[in-house]
C-alpha positions in Angstrom: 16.3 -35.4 63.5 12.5 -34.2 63.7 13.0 -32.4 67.0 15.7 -30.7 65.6 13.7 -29.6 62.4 10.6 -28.5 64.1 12.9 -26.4 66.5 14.8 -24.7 64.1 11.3 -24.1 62.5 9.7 -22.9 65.9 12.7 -20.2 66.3 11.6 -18.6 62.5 8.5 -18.3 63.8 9.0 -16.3 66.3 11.4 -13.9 64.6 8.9 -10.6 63.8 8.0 -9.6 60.6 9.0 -6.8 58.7 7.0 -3.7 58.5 7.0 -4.3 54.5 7.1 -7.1 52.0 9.7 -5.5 49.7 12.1 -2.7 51.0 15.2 -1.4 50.9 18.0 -0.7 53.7 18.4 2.9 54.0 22.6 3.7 52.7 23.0 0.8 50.7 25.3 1.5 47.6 25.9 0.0 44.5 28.9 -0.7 41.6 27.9 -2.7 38.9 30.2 -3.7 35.9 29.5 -6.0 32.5 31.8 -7.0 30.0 30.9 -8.6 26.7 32.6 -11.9 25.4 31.4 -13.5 22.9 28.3 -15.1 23.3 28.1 -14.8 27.3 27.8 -11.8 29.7 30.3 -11.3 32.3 28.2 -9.4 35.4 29.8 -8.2 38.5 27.1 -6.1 41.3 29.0 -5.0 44.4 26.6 -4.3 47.1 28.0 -1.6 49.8 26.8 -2.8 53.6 29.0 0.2 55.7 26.7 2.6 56.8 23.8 -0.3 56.7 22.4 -1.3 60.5 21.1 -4.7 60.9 19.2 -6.5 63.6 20.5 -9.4 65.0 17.3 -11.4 63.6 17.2 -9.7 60.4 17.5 -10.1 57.2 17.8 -9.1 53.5 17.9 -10.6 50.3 19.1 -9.0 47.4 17.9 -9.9 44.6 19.3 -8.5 40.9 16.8 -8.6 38.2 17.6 -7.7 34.5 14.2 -5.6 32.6 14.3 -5.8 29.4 12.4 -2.8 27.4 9.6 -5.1 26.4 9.4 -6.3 29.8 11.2 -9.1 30.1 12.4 -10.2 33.3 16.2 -12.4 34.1 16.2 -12.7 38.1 19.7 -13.6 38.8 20.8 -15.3 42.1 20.5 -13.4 45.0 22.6 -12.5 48.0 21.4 -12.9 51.3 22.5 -10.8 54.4 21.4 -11.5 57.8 22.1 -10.0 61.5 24.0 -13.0 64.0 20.8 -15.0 65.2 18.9 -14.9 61.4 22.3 -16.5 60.6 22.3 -19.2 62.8 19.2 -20.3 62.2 19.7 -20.8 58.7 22.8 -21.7 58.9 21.0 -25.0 60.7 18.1 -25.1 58.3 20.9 -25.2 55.1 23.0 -27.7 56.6 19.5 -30.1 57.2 18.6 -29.5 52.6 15.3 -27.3 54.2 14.0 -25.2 51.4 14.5 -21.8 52.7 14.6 -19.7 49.5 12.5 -19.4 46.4 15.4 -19.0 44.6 19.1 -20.5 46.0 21.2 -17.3 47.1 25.1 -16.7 45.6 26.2 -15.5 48.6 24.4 -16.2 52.5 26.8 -13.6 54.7 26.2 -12.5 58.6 26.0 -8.4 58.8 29.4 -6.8 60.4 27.1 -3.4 61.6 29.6 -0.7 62.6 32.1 -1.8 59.4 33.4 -1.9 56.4 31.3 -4.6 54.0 30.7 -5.1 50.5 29.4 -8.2 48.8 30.7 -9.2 45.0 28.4 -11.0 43.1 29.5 -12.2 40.0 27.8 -13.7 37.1 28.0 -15.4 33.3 24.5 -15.3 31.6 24.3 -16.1 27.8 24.1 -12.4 25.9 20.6 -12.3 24.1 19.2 -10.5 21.7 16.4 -9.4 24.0 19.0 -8.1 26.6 20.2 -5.6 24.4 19.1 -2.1 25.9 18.2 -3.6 29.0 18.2 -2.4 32.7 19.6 -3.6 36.1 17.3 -3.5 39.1 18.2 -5.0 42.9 14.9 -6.1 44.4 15.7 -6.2 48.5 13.0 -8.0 50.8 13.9 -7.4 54.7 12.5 -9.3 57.0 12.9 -9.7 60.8 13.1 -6.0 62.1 10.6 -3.4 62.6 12.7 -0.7 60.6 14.2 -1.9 57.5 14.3 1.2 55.8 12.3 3.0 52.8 9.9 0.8 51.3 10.4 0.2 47.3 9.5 -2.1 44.8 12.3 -1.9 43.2 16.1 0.2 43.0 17.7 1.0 39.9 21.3 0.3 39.4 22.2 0.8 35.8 20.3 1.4 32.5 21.4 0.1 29.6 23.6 -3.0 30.9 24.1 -3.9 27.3 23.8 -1.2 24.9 21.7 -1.5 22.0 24.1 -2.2 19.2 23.9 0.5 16.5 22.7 -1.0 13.0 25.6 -1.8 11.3 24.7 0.0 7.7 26.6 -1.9 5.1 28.5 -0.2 3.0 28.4 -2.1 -1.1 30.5 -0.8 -3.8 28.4 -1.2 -7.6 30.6 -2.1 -10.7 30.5 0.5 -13.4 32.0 0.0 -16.4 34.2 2.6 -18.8 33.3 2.1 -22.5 36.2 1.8 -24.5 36.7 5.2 -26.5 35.6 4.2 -30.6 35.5 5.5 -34.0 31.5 6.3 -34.1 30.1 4.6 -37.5 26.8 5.6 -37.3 24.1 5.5 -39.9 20.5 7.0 -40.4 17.7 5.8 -42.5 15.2 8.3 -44.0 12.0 7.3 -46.0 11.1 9.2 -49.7 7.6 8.4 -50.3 8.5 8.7 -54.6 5.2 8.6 -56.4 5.7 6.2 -59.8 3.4 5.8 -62.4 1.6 2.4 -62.4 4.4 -0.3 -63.6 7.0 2.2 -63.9 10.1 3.4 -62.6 10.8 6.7 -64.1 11.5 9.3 -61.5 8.6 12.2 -62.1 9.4 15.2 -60.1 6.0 17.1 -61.0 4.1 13.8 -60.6 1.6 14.1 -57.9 3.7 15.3 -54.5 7.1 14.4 -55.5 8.0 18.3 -55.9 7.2 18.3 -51.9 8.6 14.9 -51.0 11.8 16.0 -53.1 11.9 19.6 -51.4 12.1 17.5 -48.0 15.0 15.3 -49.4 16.9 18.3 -50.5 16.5 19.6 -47.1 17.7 16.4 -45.3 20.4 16.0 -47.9 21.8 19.7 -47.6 22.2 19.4 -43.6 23.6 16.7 -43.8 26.4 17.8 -45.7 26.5 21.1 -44.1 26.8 19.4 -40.6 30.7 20.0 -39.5 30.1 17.3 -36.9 29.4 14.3 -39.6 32.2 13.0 -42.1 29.8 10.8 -44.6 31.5 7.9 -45.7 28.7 6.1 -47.7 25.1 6.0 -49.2 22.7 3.3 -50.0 19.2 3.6 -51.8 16.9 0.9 -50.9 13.2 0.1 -53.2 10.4 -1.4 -51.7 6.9 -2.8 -53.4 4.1 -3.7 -52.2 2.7 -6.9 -52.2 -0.4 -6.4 -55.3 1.0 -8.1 -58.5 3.4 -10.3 -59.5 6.1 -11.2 -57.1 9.4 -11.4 -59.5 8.1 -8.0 -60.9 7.9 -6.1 -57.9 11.2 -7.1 -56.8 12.6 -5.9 -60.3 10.4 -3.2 -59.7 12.0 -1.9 -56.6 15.4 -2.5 -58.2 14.8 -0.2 -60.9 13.1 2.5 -58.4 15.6 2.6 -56.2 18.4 2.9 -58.9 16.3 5.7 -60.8 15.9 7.9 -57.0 19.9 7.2 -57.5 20.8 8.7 -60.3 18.6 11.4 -59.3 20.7 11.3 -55.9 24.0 11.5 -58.2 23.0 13.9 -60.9 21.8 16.5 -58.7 24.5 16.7 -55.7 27.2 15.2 -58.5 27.8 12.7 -56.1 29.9 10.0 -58.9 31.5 7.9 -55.7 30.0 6.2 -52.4 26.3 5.2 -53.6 24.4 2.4 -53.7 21.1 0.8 -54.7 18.6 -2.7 -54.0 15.4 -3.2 -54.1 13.9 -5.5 -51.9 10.5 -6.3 -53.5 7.1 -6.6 -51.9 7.5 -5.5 -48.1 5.8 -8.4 -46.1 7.7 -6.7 -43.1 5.9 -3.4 -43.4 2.6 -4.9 -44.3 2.4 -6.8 -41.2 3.6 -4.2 -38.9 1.0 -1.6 -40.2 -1.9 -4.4 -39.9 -1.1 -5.2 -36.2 -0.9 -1.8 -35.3 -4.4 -1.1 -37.2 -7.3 -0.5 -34.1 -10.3 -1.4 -36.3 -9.3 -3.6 -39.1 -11.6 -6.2 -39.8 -9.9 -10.4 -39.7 -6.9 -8.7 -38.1 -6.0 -11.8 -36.5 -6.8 -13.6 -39.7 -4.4 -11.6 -42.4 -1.5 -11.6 -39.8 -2.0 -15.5 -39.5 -1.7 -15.9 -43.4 1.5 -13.8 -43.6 3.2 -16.1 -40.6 1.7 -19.3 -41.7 1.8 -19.2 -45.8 5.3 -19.0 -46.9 4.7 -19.6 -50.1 4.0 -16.6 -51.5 1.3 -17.2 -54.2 -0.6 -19.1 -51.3 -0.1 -16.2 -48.8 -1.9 -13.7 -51.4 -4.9 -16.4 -52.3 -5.4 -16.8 -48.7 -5.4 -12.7 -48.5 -8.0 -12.3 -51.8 -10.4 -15.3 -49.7 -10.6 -13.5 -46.6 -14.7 -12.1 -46.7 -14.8 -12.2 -50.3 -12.1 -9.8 -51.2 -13.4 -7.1 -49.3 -10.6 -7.4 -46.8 -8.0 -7.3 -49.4 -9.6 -4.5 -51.4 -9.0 -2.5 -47.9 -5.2 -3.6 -48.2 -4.9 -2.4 -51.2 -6.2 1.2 -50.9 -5.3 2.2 -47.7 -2.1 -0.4 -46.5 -0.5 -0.6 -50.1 0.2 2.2 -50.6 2.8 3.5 -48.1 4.9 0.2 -48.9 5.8 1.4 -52.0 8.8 3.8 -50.8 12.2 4.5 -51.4 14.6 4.4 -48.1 18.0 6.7 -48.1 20.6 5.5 -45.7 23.3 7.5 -45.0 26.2 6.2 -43.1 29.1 8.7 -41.6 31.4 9.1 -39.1 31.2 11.3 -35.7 33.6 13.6 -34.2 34.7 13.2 -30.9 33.2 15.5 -28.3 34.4 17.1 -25.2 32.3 16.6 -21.9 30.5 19.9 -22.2 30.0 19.6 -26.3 28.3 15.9 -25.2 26.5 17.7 -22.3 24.4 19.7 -25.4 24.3 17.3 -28.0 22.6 14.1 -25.8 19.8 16.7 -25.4 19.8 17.0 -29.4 21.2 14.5 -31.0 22.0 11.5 -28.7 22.7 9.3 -31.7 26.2 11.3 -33.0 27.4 10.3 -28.9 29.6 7.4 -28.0 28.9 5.4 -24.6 32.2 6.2 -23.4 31.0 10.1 -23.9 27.7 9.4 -22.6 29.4 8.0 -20.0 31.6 10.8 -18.9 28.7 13.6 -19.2 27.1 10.9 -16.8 29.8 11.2 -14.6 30.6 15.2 -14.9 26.7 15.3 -12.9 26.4 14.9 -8.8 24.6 11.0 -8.4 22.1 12.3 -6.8 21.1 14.7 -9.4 18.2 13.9 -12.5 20.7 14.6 -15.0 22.7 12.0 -13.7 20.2 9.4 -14.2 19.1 10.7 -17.0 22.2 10.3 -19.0 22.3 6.5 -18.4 18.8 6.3 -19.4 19.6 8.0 -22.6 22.6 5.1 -23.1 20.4 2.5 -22.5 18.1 3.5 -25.1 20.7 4.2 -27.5 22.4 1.3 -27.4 19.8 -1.3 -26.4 21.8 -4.2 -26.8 24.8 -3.1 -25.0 25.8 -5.7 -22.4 27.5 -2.3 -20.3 25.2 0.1 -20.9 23.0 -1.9 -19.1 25.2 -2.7 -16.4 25.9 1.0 -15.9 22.3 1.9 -15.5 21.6 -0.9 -13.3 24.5 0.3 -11.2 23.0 4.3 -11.4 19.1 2.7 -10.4 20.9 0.9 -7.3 22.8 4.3 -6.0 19.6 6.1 -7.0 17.1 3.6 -5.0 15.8 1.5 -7.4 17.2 -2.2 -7.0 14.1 -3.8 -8.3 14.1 -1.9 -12.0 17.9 -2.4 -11.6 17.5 -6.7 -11.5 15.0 -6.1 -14.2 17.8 -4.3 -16.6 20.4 -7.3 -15.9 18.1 -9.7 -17.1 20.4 -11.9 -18.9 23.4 -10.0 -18.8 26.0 -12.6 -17.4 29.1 -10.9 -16.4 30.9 -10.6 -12.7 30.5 -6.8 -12.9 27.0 -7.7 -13.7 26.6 -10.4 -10.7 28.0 -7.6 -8.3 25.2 -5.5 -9.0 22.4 -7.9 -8.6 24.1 -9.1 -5.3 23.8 -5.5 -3.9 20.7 -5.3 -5.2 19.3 -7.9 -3.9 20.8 -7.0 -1.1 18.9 -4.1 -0.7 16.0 -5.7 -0.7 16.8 -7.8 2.0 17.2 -11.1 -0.5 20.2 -12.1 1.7 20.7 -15.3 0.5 20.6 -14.4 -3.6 22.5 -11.4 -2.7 25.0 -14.2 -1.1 25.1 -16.3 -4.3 25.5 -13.5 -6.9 28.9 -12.4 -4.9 29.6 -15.5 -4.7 29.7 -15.9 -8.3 31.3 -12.4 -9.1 33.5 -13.5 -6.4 34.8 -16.8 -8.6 35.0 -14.7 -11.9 38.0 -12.5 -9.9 35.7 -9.4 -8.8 37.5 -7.8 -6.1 34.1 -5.3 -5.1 32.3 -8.4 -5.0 34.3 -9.4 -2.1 34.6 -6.2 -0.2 30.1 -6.2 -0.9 30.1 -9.9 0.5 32.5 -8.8 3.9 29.7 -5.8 4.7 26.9 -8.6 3.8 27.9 -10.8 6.4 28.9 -7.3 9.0 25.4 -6.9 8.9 
């Protein structure tokens, strides 16, 4: 068995070497073909020997080699061609389990020069990620002739073996919601700054400003009942006090101001139906929103804690009159007090219905006399992609702040507009399925797959058909 090795070994040796380490056989040709399925690559490389001359000690390995475009190299097993002798020889050094190749050939075939020849090679390779894009080369190394042809490093058979898969853009559907048409009962509250004389409730109209502060509620009152687009269906007068004195007084006090600004109300538009009157007494509500809006008011932190903390009233004012010796509550009294002590005019009333181009005008007027099913359909009559459109929704959510589908309409306008982040901010406890659709697509958009999974999910459950369509183009992509 030794002789027999280190003769087959002796007879390599003294085949000659090529004039090249890698080149390529003049007139080879190549037909390459891939197929996806599934998870696997199906490769087939034809390599065309016909008008390809081989020595009878020569021989050629074809190597195929798969380049990514970051560089990344597959070598797939090669195919080995060889002239009569080179065939032999290896033949003999196979059959003995000699190492012969770096890497084990598909095919080992003996050149048929002056014919017809073409080797299939065929291959299954896992399909990666990396591979998309790719490029097949053939490396070819001759050795054992003097002439093997052109020498190259490398030959390219096809670009793009696997084409780079386009992005699949999903496609998600938002869930807007058409407000139900309504009778619009509105109402607006306006404030009549009445000066009184000190514990009384007679109605002066030459006292102090009342003339002016009357002239403005004729004015208010007179458009009012000139405007076609109101039907007024009730009035109330509310009385105010502020918080100096006695409290069962003051609220008796604002009883008897607000009914006196009524009967002013009545006696001078001869309105005899519809009207109403309360006083409310001392306005704690008032007092503490003007004190934490103050910038320099001295124990601000201390006069807001005595409103919260003393409910007893009585206390709530000694606690006040304390506070750095009564200079704080002297500064209440003369420059806080005093716009407490007010009348407020409510007027209630029915809107007309508009048409889309009316409701185009009046949301840039008067937004309040609009419905949400109008706002919505002015919302609607604007391109998406125009400010007007956005716009409009913004102008519903202000309007109607608590509306579970104004909200959910402008979260849906943010998302087709590009704004997904202020749009989970405007859902913030809105639990609905047309609400869960929008969060999942927008948390789809920014790439929160797995939230964006749940919230379909979940609008999924309640019966939301979009939900389902936006979870199929989750899971495309």
């Amino acid at each position: 068995m030794k002789k027999i090795y280190l003769i087959l070994i002796s007879l390599i040796a003294l085949l000659p070497v090529a004039a090249g380490n890698i080149v390529y056989p003049e007139n080879v040709k190549y037909a390459f073909r891939a197929e996806k399925e599934g998870n696997t690559l199906h490769l087939n490389l034809d390599i065309v020997l016909d008008e390809m001359h081989l020595p009878t000690q020569g021989m050629v390995v074809f190597t195929p080699v798969i380049i990514a475009q970051d560089q990344k190299i597959y070598h797939l097993a090669p195919a080995v061609v060889t002239g009569s002798n080179r065939y032999k020889v290896l033949q003999r050094l196979l059959a003995y389990d000699n190492p012969v190749f770096e890497q084990s050939p598909q095919v080992l075939v003996k050149r048929k020069n002056s014919s017809s020849q073409t080797i299939s090679l065929s291959y299954i390779i896992p399909n990666e990620e990396w591979m998309q894009g790719a490029d097949l080369y053939v490396y070819g190394e001759a050795s054992g002739c003097v002439n093997c042809g052109n020498v190259q490093d490398q030959q390219l058979v096809k670009n793009d073996i696997v084409p780079l898969q386009p992005v699949y853009v999903p496609v998600y559907t938002v869930s807007y919601i058409v407000p139900e048409v309504e009778v619009k009962e509105r109402s607006e509250t306006f404030v009549a700054r009445i000066n009184y004389e000190v514990g009384r409730y007679e109605l002066l109209p030459n006292y102090k400003n009342n003339a002016a502060v009357l002239a403005d509620v004729d004015a208010l009152v007179k458009s009012l009942q000139n405007d076609r687009d109101l039907t007024i269906t009730h009035r109330t007068v509310t009385g105010y006090a502020s918080p100096d004195g006695n409290f069962d007084s003051n609220l008796l006090l604002s009883q008897n101001r607000a009914k006196s600004f009524m009967d002013y109300l009545q006696q001078k538009y001869r309105w005899d139906a519809n009207i109403t009157y309360e006083g409310r007494g001392e306005d704690w509500v008032g007092l503490r929103e003007a004190v934490e809006n103050a910038s320099n008011l001295s124990q601000k932190h201390a006069i807001i804690a005595a409103i919260d903390n003393r409910s007893d009233i009585a206390r709530r004012k000694q606690s006040l009159k304390a506070l750095e010796k009564g200079s704080v509550y002297k500064t209440l009294l003369n420059e806080y007090f005093p716009s407490l002590r007010r009348n407020e005019f409510k007027v209630s009333y029915i809107a007309r219905a508009f048409n889309v181009e009316e409701a185009r005008e009046v949301i840039r007027t008067r937004p309040q006399l609009l419905s949400l099913n109008e706002m919505f359909l002015v919302a609607n009559s604007y391109p998406k992609e125009s400010k007007e459109f956005k716009e409009v929704f913004d102008i519903a959510v202000r309007m109607f702040p608590d509306s579970q589908i104004s909200k959910i309409n402008a979260a849906a306008m943010e998302i087709e507009t590009g704004s997904a982040e202020r749009a989970i901010e405007r859902l913030i406890g809105v639990e609905t399925p047309e609400a869960w659709n929008n969060l999942g697509v927008a948390y789809a958009q920014c790439q929160e797959v797995d939230l964006a999974r749940q919230y379909f999910q979940r609008a999924i459950q309640a019966g939301n058909t979009q939900a389902l369509h936006n979870l199929e183009q989750l899971n495309k992509k």
